[in-house]
N, C-alpha and C positions, 0 to 999 in steps of 0.2 A: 608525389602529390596524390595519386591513385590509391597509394595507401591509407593516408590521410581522409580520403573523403569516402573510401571501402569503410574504416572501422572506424573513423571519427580518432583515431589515433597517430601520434604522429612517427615518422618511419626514426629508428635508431639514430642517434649521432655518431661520428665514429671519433673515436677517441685516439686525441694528438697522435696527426699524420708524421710527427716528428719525433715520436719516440715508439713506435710500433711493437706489438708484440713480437710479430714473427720477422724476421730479417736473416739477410743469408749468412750472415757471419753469427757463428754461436754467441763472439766474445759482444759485438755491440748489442745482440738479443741479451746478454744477462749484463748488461751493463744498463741500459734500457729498463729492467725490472729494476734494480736498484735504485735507479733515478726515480723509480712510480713510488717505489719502498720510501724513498725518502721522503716524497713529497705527501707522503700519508703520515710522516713519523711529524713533518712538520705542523700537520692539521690536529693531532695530537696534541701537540704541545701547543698549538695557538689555544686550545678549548681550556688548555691548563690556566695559560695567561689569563686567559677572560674571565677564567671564574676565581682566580687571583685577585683579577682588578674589580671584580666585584666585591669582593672581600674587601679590598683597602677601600673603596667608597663607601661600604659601611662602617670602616674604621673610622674614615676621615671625618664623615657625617658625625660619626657619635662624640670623637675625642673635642670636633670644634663645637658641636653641641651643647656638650657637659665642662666646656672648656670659660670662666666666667667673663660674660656674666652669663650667667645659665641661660640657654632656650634662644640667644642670638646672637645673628651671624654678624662679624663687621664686613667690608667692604672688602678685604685682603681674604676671608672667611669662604667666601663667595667665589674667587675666584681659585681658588685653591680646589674647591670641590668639584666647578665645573672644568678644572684640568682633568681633575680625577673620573669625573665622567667621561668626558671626550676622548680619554686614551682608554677604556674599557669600548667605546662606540668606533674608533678606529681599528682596534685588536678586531672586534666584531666583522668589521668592512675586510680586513685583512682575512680572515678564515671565509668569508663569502668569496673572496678574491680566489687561495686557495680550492675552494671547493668545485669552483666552476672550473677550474684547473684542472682538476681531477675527474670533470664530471661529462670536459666536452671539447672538440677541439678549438672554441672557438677564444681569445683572449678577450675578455672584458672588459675594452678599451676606458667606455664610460664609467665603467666602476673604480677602473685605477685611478682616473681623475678623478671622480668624486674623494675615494679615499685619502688623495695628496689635496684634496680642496680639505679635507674634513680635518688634515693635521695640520695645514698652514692655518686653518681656523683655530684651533686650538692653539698656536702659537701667539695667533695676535692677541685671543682671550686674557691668557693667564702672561702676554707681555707687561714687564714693569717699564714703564714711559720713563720715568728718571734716569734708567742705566742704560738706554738705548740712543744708538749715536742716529744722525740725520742720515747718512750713508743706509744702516741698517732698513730702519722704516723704507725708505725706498725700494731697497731691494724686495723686502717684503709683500709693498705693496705692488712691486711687476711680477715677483711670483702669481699672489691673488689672483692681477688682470690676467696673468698670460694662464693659467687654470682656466678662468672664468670662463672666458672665451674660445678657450679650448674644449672644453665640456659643452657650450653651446654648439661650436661649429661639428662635433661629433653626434649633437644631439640631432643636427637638421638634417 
């Protein structure tokens, strides 16, 4: 805190007390790096995904676009794209999820559930009510409550 109100700056975080750089066994210290190596290779490849999925929502956009009657959406149009949104905005949640991983020791409880709220969202979205049994819907909808409520009671 002394730190903090000397330079107005906040004191370093230390980074995952559970996979340490230094440790007295060589083999778990480069096993350790490995595990960091990886979880960088996977931040990589999520920024891959994402700018993937941006790509196919400009695909989707254009092909339902240009697709007749020119210039509009139907109702099935719509939801097709806003899937294709949502799973580019979760990829997104998933590489912040990532990053703070890598950035601090602390797990970003809030954000894991926002990001499992943001997929079961996009489930319900681009769900087809016709091929869904009564059983499903329910379970769906105690996913949503037990997120919802979960994400509040970590918010208070």
């Amino acid at each position: 805190m002394e730190h903090e109100k000397s330079t107005g700056a906040r004191p370093p975080q230390l980074m995952h007390d559970e996979l340490p750089k230094e440790h007295e066994d060589p083999l778990i210290r480069s096993l350790h790096l490995v595990i960091r190596f990886a979880i960088k290779v996977l931040a990589v490849l999520m920024v891959l995904v994402i700018i993937w999925g941006v790509l196919d929502v400009i695909y989707v956009l254009y092909t339902r676009f240009m697709a007749p009657p020119v210039m509009l959406f139907n109702v099935s149009d719509i939801f097709v794209i806003f899937g294709a949104f949502m799973v580019v905005l979760i990829a997104v949640e998933i590489f912040i999820n990532i990053r703070l991983y890598l950035g601090t020791n602390i797990l970003p409880i809030r954000l894991v559930i926002a990001t499992a709220l943001m997929a079961i969202a996009r489930k319900v979205i681009i769900l087809d009510i016709e091929t869904i049994t009564a059983e499903e819907m329910l379970a769906i909808a105690a996913v949503v409550l037990a997120l919802g409520v979960t994400h509040w009671l970590v918010g208070k």
